[in-house]
NUMIBA-521517 format. One record per residue: residue number from 1; residue in three letters; x, y, z of N, C-alpha, C in turn. Coordinates in steps of 0.2 Angstrom, whole numbers. Example, Ala and Ser with C-alpha at 12.3 -4.5 7.8 and 13.67 -1.06 7.14 Angstrom:
BEGIN
pos | code | n_u | n_v | n_w | ca_u | ca_v | ca_w | c_u | c_v | c_w
1 | Ala | 66 | -28 | 39 | 62 | -22 | 39 | 66 | -16 | 39
2 | Ser | 64 | -11 | 35 | 68 | -5 | 36 | 64 | 0 | 39
***
This chain:
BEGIN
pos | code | n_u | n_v | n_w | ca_u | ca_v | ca_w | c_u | c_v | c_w
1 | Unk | 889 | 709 | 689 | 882 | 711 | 687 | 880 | 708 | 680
2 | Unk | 886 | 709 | 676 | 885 | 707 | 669 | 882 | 700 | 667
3 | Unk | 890 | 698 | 671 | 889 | 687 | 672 | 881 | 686 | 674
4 | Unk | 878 | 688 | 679 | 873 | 687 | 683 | 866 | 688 | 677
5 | Unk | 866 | 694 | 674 | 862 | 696 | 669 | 859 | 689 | 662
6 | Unk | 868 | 690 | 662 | 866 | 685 | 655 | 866 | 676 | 660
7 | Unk | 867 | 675 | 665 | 866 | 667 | 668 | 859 | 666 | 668
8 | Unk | 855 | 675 | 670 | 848 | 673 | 672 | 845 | 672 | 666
9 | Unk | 848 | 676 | 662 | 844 | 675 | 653 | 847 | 670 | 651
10 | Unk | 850 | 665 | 651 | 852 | 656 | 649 | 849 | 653 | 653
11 | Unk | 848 | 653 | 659 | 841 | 648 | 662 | 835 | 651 | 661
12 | Unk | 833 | 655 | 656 | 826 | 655 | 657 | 826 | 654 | 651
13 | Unk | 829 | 654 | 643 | 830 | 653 | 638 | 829 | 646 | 638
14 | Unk | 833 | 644 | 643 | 832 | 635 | 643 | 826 | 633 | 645
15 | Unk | 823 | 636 | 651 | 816 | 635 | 653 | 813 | 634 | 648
16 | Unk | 811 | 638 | 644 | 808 | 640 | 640 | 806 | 637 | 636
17 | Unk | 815 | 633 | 635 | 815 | 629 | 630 | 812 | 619 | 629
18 | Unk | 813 | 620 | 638 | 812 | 614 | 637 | 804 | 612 | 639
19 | Unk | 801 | 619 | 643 | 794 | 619 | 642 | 790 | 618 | 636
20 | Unk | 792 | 621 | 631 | 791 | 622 | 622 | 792 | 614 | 623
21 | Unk | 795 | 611 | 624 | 797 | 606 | 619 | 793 | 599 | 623
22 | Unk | 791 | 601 | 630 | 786 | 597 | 635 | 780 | 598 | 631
23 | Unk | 778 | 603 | 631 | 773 | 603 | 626 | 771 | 600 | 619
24 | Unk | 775 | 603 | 616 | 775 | 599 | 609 | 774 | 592 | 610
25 | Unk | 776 | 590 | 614 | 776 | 582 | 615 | 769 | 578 | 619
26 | Unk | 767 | 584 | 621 | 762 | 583 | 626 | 755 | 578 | 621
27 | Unk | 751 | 574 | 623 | 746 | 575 | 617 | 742 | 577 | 621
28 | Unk | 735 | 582 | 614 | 731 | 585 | 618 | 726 | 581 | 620
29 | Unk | 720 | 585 | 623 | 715 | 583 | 624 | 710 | 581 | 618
30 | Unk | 704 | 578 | 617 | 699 | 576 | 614 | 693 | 576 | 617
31 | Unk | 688 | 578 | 615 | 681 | 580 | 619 | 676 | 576 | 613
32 | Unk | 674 | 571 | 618 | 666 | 570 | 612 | 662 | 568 | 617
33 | Unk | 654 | 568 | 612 | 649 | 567 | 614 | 644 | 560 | 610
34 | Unk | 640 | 559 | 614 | 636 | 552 | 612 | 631 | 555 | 606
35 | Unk | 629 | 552 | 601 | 625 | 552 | 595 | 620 | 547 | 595
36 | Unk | 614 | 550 | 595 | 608 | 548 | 593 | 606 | 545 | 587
37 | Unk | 601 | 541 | 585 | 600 | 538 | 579 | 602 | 544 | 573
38 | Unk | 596 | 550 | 575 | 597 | 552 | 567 | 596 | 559 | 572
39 | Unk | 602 | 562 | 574 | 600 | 569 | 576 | 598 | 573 | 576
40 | Unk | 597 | 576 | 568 | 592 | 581 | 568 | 586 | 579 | 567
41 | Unk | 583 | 572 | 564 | 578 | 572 | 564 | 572 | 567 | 571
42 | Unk | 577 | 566 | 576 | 574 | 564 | 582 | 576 | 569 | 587
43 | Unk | 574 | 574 | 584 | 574 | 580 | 594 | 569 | 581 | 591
44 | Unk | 565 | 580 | 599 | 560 | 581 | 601 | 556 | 589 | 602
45 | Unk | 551 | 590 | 601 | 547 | 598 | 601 | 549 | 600 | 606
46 | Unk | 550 | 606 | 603 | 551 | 612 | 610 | 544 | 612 | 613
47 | Unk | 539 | 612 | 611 | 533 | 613 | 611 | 529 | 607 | 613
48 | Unk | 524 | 606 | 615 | 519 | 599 | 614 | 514 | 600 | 608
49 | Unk | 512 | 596 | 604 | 509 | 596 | 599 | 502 | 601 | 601
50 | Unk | 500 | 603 | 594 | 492 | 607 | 598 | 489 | 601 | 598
51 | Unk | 487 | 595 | 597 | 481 | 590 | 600 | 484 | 585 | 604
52 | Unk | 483 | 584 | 610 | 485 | 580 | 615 | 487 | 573 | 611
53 | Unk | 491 | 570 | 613 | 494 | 564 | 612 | 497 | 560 | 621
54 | Unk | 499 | 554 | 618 | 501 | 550 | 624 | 510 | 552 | 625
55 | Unk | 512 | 556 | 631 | 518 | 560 | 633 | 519 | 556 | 638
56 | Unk | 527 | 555 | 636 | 533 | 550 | 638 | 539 | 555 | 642
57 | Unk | 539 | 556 | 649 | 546 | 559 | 650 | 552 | 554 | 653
58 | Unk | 557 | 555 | 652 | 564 | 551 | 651 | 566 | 558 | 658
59 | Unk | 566 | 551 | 663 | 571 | 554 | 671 | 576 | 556 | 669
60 | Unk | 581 | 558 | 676 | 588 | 559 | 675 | 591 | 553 | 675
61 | Unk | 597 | 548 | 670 | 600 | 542 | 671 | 603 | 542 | 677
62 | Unk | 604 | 538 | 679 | 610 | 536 | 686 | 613 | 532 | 683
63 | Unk | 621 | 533 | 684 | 626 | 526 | 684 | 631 | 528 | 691
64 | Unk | 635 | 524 | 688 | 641 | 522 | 697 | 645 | 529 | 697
65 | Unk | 648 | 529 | 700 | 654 | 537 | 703 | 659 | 535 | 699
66 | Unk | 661 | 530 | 695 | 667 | 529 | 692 | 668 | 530 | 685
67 | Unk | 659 | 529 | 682 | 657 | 530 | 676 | 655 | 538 | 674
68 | Unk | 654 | 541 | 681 | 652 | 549 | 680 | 658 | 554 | 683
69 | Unk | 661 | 554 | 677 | 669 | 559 | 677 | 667 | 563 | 670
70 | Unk | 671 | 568 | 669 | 675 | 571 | 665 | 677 | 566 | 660
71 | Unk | 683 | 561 | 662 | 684 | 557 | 657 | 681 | 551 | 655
72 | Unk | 684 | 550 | 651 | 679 | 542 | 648 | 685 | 535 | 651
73 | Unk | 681 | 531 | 657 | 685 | 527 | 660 | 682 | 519 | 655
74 | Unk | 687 | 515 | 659 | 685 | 508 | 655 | 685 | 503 | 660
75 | Unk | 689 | 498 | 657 | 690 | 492 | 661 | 694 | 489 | 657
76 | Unk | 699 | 485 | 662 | 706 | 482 | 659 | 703 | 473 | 659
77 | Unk | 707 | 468 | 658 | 705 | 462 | 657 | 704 | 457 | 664
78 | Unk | 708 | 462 | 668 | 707 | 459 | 676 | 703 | 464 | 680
79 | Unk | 698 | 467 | 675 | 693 | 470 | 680 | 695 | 481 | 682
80 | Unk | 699 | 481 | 682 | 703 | 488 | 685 | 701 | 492 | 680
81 | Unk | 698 | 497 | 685 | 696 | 503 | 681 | 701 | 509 | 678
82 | Unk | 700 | 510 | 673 | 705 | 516 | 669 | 703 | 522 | 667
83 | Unk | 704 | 528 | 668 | 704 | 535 | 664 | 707 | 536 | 658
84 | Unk | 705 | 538 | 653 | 708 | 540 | 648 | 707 | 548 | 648
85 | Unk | 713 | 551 | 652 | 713 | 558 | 654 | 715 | 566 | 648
86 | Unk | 716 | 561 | 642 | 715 | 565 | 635 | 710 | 564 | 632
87 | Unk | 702 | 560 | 634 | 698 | 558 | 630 | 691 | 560 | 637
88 | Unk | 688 | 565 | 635 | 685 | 568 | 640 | 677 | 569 | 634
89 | Unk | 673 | 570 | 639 | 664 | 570 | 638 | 662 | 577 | 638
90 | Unk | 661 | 578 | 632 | 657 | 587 | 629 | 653 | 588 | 635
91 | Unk | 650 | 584 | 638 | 646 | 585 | 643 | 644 | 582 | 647
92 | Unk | 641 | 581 | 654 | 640 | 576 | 658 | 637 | 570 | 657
93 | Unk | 641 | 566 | 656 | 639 | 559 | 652 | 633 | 555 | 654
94 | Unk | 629 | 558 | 661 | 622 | 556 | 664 | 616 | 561 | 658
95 | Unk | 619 | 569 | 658 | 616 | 570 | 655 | 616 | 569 | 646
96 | Unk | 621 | 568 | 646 | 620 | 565 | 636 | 619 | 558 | 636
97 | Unk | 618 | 554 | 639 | 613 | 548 | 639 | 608 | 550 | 640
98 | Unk | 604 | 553 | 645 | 596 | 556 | 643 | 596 | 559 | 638
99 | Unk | 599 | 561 | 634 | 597 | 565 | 628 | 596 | 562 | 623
100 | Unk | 602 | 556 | 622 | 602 | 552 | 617 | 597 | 547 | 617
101 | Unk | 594 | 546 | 624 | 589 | 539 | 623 | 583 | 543 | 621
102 | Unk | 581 | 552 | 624 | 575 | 554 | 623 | 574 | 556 | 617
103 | Unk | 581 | 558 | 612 | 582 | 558 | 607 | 579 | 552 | 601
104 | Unk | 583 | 548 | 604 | 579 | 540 | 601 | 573 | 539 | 601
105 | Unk | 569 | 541 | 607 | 563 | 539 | 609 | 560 | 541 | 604
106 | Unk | 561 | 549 | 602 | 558 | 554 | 600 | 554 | 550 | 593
107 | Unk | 564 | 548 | 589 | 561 | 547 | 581 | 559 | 540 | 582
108 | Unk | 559 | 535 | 587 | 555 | 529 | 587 | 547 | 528 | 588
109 | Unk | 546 | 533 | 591 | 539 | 531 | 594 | 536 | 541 | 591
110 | Unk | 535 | 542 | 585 | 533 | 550 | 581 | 528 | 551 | 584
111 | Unk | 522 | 545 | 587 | 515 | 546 | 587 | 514 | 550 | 596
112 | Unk | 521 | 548 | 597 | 521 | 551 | 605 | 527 | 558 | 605
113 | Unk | 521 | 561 | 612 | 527 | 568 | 614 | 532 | 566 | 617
114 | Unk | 538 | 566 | 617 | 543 | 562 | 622 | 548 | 569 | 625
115 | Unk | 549 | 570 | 631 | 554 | 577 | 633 | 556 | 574 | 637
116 | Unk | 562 | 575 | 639 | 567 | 573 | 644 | 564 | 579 | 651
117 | Unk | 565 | 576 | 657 | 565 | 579 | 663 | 572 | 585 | 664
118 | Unk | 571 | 591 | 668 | 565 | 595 | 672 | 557 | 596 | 666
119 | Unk | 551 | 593 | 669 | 547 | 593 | 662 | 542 | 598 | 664
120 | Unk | 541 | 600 | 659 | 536 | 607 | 661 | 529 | 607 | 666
121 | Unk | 529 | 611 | 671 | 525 | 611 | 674 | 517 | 611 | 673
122 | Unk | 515 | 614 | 667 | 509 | 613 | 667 | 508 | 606 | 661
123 | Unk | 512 | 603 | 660 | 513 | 596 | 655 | 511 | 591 | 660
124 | Unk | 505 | 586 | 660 | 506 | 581 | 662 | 508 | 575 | 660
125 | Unk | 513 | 568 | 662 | 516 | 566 | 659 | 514 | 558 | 661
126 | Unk | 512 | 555 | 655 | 508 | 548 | 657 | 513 | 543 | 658
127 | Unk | 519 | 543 | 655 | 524 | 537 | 658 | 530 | 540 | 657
128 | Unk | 533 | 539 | 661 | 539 | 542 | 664 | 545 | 536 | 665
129 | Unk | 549 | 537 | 659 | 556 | 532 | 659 | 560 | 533 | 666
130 | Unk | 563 | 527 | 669 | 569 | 527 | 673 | 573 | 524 | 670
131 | Unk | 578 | 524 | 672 | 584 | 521 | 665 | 591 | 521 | 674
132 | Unk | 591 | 518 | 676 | 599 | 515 | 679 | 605 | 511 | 677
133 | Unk | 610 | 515 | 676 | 614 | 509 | 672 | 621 | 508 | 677
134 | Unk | 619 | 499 | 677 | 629 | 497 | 680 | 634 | 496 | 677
135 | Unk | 631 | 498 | 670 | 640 | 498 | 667 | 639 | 501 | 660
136 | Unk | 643 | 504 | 658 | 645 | 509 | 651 | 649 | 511 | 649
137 | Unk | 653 | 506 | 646 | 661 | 508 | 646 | 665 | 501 | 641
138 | Unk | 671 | 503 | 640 | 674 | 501 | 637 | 677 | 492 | 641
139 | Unk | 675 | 487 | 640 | 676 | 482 | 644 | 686 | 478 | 641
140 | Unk | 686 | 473 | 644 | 695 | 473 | 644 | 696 | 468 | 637
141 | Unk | 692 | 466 | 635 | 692 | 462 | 628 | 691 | 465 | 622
142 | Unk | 688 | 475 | 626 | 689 | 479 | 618 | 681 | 481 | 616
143 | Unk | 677 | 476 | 618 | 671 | 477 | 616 | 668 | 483 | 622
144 | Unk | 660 | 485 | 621 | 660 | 491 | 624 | 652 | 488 | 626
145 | Unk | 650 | 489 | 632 | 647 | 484 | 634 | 641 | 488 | 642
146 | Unk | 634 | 491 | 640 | 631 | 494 | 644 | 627 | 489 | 646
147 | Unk | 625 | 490 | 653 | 620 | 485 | 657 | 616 | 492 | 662
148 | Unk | 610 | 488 | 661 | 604 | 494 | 665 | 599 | 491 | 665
149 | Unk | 595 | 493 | 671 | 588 | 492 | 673 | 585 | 497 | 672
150 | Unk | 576 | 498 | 667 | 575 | 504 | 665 | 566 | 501 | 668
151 | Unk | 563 | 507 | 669 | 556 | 506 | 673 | 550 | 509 | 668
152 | Unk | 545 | 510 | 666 | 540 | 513 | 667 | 536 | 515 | 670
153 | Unk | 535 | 519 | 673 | 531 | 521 | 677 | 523 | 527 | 676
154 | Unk | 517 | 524 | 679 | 513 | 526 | 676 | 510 | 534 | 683
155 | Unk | 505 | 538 | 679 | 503 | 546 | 682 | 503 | 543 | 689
156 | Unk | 501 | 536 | 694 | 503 | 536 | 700 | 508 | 534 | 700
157 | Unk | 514 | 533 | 698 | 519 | 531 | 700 | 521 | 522 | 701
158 | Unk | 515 | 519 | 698 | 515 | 512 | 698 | 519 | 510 | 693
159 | Unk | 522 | 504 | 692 | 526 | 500 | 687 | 521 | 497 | 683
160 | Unk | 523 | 501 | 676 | 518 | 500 | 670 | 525 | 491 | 665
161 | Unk | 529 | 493 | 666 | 536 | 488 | 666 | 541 | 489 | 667
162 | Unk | 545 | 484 | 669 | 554 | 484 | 668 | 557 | 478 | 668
163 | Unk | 563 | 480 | 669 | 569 | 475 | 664 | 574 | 476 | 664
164 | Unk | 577 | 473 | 667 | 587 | 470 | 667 | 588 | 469 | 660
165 | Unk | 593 | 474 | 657 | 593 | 472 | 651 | 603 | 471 | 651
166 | Unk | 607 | 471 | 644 | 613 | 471 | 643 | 614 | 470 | 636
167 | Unk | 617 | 476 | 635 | 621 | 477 | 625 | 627 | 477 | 625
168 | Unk | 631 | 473 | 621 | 638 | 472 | 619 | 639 | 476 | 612
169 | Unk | 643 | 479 | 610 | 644 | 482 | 606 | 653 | 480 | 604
170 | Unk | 654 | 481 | 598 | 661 | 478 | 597 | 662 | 484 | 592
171 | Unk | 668 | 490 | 594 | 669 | 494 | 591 | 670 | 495 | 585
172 | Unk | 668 | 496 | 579 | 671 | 498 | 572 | 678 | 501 | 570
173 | Unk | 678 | 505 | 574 | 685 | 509 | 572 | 690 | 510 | 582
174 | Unk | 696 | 508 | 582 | 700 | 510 | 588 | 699 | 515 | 591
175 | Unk | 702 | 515 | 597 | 702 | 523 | 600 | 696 | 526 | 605
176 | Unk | 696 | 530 | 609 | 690 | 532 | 611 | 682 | 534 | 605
177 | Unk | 684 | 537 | 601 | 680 | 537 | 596 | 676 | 531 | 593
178 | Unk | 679 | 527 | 595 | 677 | 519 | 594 | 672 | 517 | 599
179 | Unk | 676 | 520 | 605 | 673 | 517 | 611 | 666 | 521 | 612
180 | Unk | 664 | 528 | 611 | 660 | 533 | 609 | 655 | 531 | 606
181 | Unk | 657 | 530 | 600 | 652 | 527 | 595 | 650 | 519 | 597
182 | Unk | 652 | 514 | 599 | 650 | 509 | 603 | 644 | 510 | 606
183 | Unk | 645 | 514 | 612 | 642 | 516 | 617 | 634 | 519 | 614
184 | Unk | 634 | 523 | 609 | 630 | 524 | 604 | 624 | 521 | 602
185 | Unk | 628 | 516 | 598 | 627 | 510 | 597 | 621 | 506 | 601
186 | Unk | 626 | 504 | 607 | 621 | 501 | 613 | 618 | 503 | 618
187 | Unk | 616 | 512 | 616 | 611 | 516 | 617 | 605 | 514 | 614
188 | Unk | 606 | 513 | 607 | 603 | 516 | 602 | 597 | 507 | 602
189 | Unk | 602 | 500 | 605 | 599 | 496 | 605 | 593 | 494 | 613
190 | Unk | 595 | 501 | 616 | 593 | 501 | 622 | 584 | 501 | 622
191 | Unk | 587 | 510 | 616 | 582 | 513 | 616 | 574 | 510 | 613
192 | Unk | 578 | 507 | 609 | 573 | 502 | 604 | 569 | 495 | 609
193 | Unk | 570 | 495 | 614 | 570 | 489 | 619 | 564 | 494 | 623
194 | Unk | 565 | 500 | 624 | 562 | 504 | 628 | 554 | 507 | 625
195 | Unk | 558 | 508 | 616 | 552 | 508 | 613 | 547 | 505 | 612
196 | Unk | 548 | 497 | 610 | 542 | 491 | 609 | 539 | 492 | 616
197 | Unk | 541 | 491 | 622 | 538 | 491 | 628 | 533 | 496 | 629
198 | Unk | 535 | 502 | 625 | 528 | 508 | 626 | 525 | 508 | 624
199 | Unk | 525 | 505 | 614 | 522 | 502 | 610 | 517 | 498 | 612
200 | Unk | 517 | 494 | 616 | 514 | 488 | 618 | 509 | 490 | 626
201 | Unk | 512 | 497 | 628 | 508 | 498 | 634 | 500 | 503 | 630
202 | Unk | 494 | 499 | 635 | 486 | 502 | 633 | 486 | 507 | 638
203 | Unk | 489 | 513 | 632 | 489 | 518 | 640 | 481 | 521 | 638
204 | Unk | 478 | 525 | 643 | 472 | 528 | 643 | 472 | 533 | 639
205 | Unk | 467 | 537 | 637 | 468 | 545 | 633 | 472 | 548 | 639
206 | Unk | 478 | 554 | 635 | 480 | 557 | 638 | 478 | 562 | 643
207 | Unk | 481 | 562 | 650 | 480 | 566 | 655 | 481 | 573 | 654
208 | Unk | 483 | 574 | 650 | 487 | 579 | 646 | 480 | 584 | 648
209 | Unk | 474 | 582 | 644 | 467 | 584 | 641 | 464 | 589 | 648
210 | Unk | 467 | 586 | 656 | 462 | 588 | 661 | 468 | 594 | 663
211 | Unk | 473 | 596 | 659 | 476 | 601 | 662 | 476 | 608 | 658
212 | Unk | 474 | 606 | 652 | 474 | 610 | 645 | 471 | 614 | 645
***
């Protein structure tokens, strides 16, 4: 009983031991999220302003199945997709692209309400962004490299404009944080693309006025 005693407390000592040591070696996880121009000062009101203005709402993003994971995948030099299963997204990376571009929208275009979708029900909303992207990710040359089609659509649901666009981004610093902040980046040049376009549209007085 005694032999038995102490064999079972030598293998779980070693267990123990070499789990400890499995670990230690393990590396961990890392979590990040996409950044906006200037954070604090491009969120959008909680509120709508008290004098009507022209009101921009920003749909839900769609991209492919392979781009919408937990982790942050790429592409190797022959095309093949990869996870980086230590390098995962604070949050669902469809929805912090909406946030980031409506973010952007916000501080680029001040004279307009800009709020991201589900949009409040008694708010009428004169152009409504769609934003579709096929690619957003680390490409196999290292650069980082977003393509999407983004639409305006006017209170009928007509096509006020759109546009096949592509941003390349060549990251500053290595590692996913590189690739993160890339991504950012050619968010950030998206949004600007998105911006002059509203800029440029002769929209009516806000419809805003017939709901208020």
């Amino acid at each position: 009983m005694m032999r038995r005693a102490v064999l079972a407390l030598t293998l779980a000592a070693a267990v123990a031991a070499t789990t400890a040591c499995l670990l230690k070696r393990s590396p961990q996880s890392r979590t990040f999220v996409l950044d906006a121009l200037a954070a604090a000062a491009a969120a959008p009101p909680a509120v709508p302003p008290a004098t009507p203005v022209d009101s921009v709402g920003v749909l839900r993003v769609s991209v492919p199945g392979w781009i919408d994971r937990p982790q942050l995948s790429g592409r190797t030099a022959d095309g093949q997709v990869v996870t980086d299963e230590f390098a995962r997204w604070g949050e669902p990376v469809t929805r912090g692209i909406q946030r980031v571009v409506t973010e952007n929208l916000a501080l680029l275009l001040p004279d307009r309400w800009v709020v991201a979708a589900p949009f409040p029900a008694k708010r009428s909303i004169d152009v409504r962004v769609e934003i579709s992207l096929s690619e957003a990710s680390r490409q196999g040359d290292g650069s980082v490299l977003v393509e999407a089609r983004w639409i305006l659509r006017g209170v009928k649901d007509d096509i006020l404009a759109q546009r096949r666009t592509s941003h390349r981004v060549l990251p500053r610093s290595p590692g996913p944080g590189g690739v993160v902040a890339g991504m950012s980046e050619a968010l950030a040049a998206l949004s600007r693309e998105i911006a002059v376009a509203l800029k440029s549209l002769s929209l009516p007085a806000s419809t805003s006025k017939d709901n208020d």
